[in-house]
Short mmCIF file of the C-alpha atoms (twelve columns), coordinates in Angstrom:
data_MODEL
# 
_entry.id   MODEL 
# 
loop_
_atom_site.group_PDB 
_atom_site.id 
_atom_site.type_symbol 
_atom_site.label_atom_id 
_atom_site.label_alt_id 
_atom_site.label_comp_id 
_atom_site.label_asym_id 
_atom_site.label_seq_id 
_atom_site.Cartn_x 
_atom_site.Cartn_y 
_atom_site.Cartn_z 
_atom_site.pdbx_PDB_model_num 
ATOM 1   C CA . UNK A 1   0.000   0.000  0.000   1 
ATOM 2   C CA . UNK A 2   1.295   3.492  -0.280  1 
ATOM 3   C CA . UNK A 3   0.273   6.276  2.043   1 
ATOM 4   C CA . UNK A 4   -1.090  9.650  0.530   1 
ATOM 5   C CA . UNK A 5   -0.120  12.885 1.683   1 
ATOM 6   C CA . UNK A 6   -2.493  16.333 0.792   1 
ATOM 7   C CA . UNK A 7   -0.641  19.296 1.070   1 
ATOM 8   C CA . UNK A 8   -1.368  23.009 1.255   1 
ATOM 9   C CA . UNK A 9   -5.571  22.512 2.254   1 
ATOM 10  C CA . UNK A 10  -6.561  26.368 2.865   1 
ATOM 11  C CA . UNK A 11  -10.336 25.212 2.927   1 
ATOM 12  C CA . UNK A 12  -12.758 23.182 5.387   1 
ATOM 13  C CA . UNK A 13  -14.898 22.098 1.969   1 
ATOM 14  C CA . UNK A 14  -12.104 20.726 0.176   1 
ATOM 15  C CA . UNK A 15  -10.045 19.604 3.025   1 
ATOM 16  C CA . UNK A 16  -13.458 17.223 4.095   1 
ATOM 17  C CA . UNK A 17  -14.001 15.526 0.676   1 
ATOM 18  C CA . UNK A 18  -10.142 15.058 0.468   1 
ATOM 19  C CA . UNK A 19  -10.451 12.973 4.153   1 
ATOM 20  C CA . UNK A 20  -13.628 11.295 2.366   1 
ATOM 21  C CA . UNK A 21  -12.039 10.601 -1.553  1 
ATOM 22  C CA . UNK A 22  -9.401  8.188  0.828   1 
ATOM 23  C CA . UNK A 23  -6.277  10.689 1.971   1 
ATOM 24  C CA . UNK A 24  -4.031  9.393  4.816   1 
ATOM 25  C CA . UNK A 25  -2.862  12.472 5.748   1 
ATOM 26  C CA . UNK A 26  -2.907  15.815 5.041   1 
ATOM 27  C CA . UNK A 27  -0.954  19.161 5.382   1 
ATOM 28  C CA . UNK A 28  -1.638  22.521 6.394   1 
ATOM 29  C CA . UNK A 29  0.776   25.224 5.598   1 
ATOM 30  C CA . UNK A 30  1.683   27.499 8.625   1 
ATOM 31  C CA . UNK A 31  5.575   28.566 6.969   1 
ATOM 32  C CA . UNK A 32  5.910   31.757 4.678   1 
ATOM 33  C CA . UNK A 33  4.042   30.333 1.593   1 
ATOM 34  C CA . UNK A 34  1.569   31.363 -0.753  1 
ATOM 35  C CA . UNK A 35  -0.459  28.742 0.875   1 
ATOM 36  C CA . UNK A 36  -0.168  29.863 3.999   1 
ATOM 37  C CA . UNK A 37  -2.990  29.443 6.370   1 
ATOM 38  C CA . UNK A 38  -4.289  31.805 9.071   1 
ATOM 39  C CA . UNK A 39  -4.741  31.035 12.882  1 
ATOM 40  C CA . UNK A 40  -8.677  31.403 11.966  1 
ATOM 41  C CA . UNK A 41  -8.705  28.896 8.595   1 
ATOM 42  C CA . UNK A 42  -6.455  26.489 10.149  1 
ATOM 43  C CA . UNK A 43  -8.684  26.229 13.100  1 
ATOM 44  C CA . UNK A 44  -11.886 25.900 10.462  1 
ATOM 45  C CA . UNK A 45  -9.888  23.038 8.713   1 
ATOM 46  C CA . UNK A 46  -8.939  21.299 11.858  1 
ATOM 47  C CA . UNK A 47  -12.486 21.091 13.080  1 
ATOM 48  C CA . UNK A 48  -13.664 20.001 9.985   1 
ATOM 49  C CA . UNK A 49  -11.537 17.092 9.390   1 
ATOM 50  C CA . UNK A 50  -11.996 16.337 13.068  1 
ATOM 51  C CA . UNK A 51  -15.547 15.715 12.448  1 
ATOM 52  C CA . UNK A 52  -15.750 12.949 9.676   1 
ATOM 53  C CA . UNK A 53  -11.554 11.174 10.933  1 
ATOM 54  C CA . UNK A 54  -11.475 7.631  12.207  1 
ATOM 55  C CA . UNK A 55  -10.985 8.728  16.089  1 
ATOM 56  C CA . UNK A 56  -9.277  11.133 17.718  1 
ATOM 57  C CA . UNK A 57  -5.887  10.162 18.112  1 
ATOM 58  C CA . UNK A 58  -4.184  9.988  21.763  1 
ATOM 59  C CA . UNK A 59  -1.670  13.043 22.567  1 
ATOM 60  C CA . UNK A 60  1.258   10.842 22.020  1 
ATOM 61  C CA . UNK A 61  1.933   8.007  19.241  1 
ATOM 62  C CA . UNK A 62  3.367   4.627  20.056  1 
ATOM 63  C CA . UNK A 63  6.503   5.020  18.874  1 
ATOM 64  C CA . UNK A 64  9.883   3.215  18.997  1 
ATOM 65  C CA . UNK A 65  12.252  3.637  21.832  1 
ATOM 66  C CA . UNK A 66  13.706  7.085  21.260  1 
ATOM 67  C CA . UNK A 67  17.243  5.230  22.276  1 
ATOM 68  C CA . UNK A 68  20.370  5.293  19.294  1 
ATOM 69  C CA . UNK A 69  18.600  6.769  16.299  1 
ATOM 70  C CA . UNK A 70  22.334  5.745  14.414  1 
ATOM 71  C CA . UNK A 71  21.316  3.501  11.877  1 
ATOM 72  C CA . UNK A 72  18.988  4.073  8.929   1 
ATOM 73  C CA . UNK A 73  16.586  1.291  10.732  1 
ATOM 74  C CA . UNK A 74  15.055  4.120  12.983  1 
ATOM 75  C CA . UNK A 75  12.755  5.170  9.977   1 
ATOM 76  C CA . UNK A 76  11.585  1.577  9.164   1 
ATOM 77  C CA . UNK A 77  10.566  1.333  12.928  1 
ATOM 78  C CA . UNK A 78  8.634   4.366  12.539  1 
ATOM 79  C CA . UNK A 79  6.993   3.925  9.053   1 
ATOM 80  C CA . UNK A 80  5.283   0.885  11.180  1 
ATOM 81  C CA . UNK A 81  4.136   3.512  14.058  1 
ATOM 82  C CA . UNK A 82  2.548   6.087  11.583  1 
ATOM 83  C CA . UNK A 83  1.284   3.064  10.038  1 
ATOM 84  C CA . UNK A 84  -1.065  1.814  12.891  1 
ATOM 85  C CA . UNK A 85  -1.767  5.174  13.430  1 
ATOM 86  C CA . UNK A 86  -3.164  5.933  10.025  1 
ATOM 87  C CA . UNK A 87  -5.357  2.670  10.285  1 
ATOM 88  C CA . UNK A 88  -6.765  4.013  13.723  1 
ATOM 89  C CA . UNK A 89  -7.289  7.825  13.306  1 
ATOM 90  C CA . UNK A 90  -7.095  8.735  9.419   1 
ATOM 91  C CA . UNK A 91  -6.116  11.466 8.477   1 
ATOM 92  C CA . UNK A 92  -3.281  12.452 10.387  1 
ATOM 93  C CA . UNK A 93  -2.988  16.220 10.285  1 
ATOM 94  C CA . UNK A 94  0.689   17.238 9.428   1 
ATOM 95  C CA . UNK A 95  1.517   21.325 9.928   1 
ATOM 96  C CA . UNK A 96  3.869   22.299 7.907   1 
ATOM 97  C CA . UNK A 97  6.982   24.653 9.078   1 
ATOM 98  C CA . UNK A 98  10.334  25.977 7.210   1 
ATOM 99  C CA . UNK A 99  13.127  27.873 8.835   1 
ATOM 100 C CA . UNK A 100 10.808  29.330 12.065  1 
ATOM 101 C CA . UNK A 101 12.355  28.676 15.486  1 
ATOM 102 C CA . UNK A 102 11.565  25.787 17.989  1 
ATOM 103 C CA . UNK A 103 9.495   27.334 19.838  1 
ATOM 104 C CA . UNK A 104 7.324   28.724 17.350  1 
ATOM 105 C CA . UNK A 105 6.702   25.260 15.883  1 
ATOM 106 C CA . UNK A 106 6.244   24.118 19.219  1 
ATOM 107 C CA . UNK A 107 3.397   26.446 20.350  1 
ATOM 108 C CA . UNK A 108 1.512   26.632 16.745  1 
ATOM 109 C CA . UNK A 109 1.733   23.032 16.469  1 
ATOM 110 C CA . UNK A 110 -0.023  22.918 19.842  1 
ATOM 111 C CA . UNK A 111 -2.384  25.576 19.880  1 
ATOM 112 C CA . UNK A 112 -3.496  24.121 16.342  1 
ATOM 113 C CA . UNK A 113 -3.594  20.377 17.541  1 
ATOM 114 C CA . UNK A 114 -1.356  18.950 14.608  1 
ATOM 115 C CA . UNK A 115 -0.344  15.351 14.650  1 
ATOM 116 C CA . UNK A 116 2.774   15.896 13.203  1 
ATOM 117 C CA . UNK A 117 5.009   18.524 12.203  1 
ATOM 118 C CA . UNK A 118 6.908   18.604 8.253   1 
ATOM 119 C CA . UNK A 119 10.163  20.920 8.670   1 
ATOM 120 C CA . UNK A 120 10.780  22.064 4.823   1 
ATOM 121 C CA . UNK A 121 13.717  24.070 5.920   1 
ATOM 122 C CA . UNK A 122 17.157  24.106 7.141   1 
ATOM 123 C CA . UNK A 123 16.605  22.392 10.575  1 
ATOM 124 C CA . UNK A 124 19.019  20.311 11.593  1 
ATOM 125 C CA . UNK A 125 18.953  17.198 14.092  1 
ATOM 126 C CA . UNK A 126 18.978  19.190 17.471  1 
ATOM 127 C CA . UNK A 127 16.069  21.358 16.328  1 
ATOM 128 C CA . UNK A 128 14.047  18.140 15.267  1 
ATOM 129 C CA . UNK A 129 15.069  16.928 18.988  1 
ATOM 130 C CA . UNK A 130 13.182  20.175 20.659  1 
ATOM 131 C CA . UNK A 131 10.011  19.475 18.290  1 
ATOM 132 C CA . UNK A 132 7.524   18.149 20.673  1 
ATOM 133 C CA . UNK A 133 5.703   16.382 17.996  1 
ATOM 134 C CA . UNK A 134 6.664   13.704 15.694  1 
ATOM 135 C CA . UNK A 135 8.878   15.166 13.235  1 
ATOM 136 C CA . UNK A 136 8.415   14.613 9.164   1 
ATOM 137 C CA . UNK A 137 11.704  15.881 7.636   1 
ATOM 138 C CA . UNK A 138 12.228  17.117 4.340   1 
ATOM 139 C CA . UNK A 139 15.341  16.728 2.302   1 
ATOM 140 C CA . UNK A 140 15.680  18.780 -1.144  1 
ATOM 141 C CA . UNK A 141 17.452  16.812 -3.741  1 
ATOM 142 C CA . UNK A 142 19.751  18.965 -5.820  1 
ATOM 143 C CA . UNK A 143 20.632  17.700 -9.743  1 
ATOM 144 C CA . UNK A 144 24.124  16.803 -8.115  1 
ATOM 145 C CA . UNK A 145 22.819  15.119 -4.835  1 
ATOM 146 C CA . UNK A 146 23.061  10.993 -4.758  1 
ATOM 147 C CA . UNK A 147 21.341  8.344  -2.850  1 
ATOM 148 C CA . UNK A 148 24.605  8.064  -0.545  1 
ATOM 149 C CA . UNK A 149 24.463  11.684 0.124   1 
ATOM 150 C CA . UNK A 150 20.869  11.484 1.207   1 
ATOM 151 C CA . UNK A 151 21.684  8.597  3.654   1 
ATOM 152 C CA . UNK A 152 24.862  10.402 5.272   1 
ATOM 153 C CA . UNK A 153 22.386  13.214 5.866   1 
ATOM 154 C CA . UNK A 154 19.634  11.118 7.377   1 
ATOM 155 C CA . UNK A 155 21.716  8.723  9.239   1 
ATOM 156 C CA . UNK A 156 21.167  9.604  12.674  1 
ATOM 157 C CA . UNK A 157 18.442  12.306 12.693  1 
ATOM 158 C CA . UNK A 158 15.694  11.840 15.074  1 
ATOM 159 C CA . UNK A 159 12.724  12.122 12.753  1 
ATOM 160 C CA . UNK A 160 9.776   9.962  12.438  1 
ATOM 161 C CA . UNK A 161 9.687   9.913  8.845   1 
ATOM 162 C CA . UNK A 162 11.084  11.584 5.406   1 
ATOM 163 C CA . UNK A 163 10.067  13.163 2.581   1 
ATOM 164 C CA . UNK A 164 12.015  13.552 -0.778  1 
ATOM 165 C CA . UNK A 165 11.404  16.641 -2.355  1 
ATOM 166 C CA . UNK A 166 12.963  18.714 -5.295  1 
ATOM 167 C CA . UNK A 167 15.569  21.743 -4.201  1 
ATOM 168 C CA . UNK A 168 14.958  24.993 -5.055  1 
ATOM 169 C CA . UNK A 169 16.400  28.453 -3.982  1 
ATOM 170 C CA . UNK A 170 12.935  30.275 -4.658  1 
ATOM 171 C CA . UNK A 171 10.761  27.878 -2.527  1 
ATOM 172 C CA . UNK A 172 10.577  25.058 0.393   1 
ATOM 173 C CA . UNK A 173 8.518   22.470 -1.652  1 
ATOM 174 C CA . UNK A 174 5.107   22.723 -3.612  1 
ATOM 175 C CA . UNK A 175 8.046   23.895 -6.932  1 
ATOM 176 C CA . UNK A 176 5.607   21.142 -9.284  1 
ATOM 177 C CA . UNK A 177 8.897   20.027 -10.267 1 
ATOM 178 C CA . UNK A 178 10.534  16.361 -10.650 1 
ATOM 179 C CA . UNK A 179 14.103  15.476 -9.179  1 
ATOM 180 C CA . UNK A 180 15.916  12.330 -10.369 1 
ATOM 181 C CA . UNK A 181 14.035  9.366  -9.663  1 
ATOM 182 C CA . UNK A 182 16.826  7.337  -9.682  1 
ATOM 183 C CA . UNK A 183 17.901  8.595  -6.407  1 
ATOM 184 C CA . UNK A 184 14.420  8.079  -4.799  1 
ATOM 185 C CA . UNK A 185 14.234  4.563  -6.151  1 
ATOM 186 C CA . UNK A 186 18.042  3.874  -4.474  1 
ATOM 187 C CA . UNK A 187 17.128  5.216  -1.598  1 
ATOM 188 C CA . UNK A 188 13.823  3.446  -1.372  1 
ATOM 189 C CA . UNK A 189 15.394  0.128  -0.954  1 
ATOM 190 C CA . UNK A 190 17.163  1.079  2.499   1 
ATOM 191 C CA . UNK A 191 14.683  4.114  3.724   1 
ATOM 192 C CA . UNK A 192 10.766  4.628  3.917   1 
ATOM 193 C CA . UNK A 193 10.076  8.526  2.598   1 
ATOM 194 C CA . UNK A 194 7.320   10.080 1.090   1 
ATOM 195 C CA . UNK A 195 8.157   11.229 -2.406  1 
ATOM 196 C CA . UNK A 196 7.005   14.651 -3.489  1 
ATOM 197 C CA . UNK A 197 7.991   17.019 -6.372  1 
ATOM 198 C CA . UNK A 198 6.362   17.005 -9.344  1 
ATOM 199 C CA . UNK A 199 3.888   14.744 -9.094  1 
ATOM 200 C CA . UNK A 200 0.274   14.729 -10.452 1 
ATOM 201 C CA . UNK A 201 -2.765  12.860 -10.720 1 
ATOM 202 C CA . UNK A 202 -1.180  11.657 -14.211 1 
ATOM 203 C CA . UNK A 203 2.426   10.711 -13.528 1 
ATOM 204 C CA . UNK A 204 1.877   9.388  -9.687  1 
ATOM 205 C CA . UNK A 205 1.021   6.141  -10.523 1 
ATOM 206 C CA . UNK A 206 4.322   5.862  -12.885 1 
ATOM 207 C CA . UNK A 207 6.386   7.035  -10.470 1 
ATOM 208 C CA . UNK A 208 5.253   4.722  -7.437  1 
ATOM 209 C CA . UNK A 209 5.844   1.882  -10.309 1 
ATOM 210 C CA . UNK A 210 9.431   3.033  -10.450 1 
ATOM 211 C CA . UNK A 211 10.393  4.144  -6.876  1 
ATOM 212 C CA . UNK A 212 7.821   2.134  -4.482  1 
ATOM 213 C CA . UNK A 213 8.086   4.881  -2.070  1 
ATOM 214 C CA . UNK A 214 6.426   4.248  1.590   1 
ATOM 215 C CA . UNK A 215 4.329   7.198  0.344   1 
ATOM 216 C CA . UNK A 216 3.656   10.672 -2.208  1 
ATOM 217 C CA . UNK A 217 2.984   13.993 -1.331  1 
ATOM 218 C CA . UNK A 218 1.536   16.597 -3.823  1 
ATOM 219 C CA . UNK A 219 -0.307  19.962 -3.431  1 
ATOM 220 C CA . UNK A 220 0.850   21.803 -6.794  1 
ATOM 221 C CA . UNK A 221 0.010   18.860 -8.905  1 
ATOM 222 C CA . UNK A 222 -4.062  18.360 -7.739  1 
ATOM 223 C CA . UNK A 223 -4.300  22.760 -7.730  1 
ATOM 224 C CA . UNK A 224 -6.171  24.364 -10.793 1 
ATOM 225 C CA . UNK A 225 -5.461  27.973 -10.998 1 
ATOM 226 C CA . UNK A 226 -3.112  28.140 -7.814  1 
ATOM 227 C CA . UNK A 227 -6.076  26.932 -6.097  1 
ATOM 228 C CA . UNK A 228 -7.069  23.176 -4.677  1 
ATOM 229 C CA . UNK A 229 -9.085  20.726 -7.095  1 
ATOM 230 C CA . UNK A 230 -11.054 18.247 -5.531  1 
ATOM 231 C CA . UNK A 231 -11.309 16.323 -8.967  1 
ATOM 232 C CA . UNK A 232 -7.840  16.152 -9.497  1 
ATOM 233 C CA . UNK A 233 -7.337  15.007 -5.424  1 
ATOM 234 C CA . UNK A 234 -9.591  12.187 -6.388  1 
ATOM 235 C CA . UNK A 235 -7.980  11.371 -9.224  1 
ATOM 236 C CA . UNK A 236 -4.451  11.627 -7.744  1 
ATOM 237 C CA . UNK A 237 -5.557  9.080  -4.689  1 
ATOM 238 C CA . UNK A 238 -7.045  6.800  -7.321  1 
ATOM 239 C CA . UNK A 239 -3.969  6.789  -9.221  1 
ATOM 240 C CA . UNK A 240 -1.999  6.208  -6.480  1 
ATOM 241 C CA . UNK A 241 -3.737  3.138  -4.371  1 
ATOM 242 C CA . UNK A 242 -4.648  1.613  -8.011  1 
ATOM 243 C CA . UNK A 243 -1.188  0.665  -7.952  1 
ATOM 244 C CA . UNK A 244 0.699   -2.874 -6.301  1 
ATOM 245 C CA . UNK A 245 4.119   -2.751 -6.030  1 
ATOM 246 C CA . UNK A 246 6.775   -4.990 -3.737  1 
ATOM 247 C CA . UNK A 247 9.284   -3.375 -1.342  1 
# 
């Protein structure tokens, strides 16, 4: 199976037929972003999605031992935990933060209620430490980055899960560009991720055929007109569950 991540929901309406066309998570932009949300539309989202999810999840996930994170392992551990939580409470809620301090990520992602927190900037392992939620990481691949450089970066960072995205100087994802699959597809056979950059309701189901990623992540790809399409969300999970691979 492989999970599906909905970023950038600015919307109750769309963000409640996304949770209801089969999304396992989805994302709410609080860094500097054209699809940034306010404190008042994040908290409309949030208690619309609350109303039709699974269950409310507890405050804390069972997670692995916190322990030696050393050791690319650590993520396989945790794909399980976010696993078992999607089957119990989808969607998880993910907020999304880039290059903010600790503890504003800390007191948004509380005041909002996220499940999990994506850092899309420059954080490094001791700021994921501080982050009082379960951490999703992002790491931009560059034209000259390689599946060993991806692994020397992760190897030892205290995140509950990754997400492959394409780098860019003008933006922290949501560029609706492709990076070299090649890399994601090495990298997939030691690490679970979520792949993002690039992808669309047409080209998902090609690209989980190539990489068998844990998961994908799109917002650009399933927006008409800079703004959210629920017919091309639909069509995007479709593509994307229609499709068995092995890992």
């Amino acid at each position: 199976m492989t999970y599906v991540k909905i970023c950038g929901l600015r919307d109750p309406e769309t963000a409640v037929e996304t949770v209801k066309a089969g999304a396992d998570m989805i994302g709410i932009v609080f860094a500097q972003s054209k699809r940034r949300v306010t404190p008042q539309e994040a908290y409309d989202i949030l208690e619309a999605v609350r109303g039709v999810r699974r269950t409310p999840p507890p405050a804390t996930f069972e997670a692995p031992e916190r322990g030696d994170v050393r050791g690319l392992s650590w993520f396989g551990a945790w794909s399980e935990a976010l696993e078992q939580a999607v089957f119990r409470w989808r969607p998880l809620i993910v907020g999304l933060f880039a290059d903010q301090s600790v503890a504003e990520v800390n007191d948004i992602a509380d005041a909002a209620g996220v499940d999990l927190v994506q850092l899309s900037g420059d954080e490094d392992a001791d700021f994921v430490r501080q982050v009082e939620r379960p951490v999703l990481k992002a790491v931009h691949i560059g034209e000259q980055t390689a599946a060993e450089d991806v692994f020397d970066r992760v190897n030892g960072l205290p995140a509950a899960g990754l997400l492959l995205d394409t780098k860019s100087a003008a933006a922290r994802g949501g560029t609706g560009r492709t990076f070299d699959w090649e890399v994601a597809t090495e990298v997939a056979r030691r690490v679970p991720f979520l792949l993002a950059g690039g992808l669309s309701p047409e080209t998902v189901a090609g690209a989980i055929a190539q990489v068998a990623p844990w998961g994908v992540d799109v917002s650009t790809g399933v927006e008409t007109d800079g703004k959210k399409d629920i017919e091309k969300i639909r069509a995007f999970i479709r593509a994307a569950k229609g499709v068995t691979i092995d890992r």
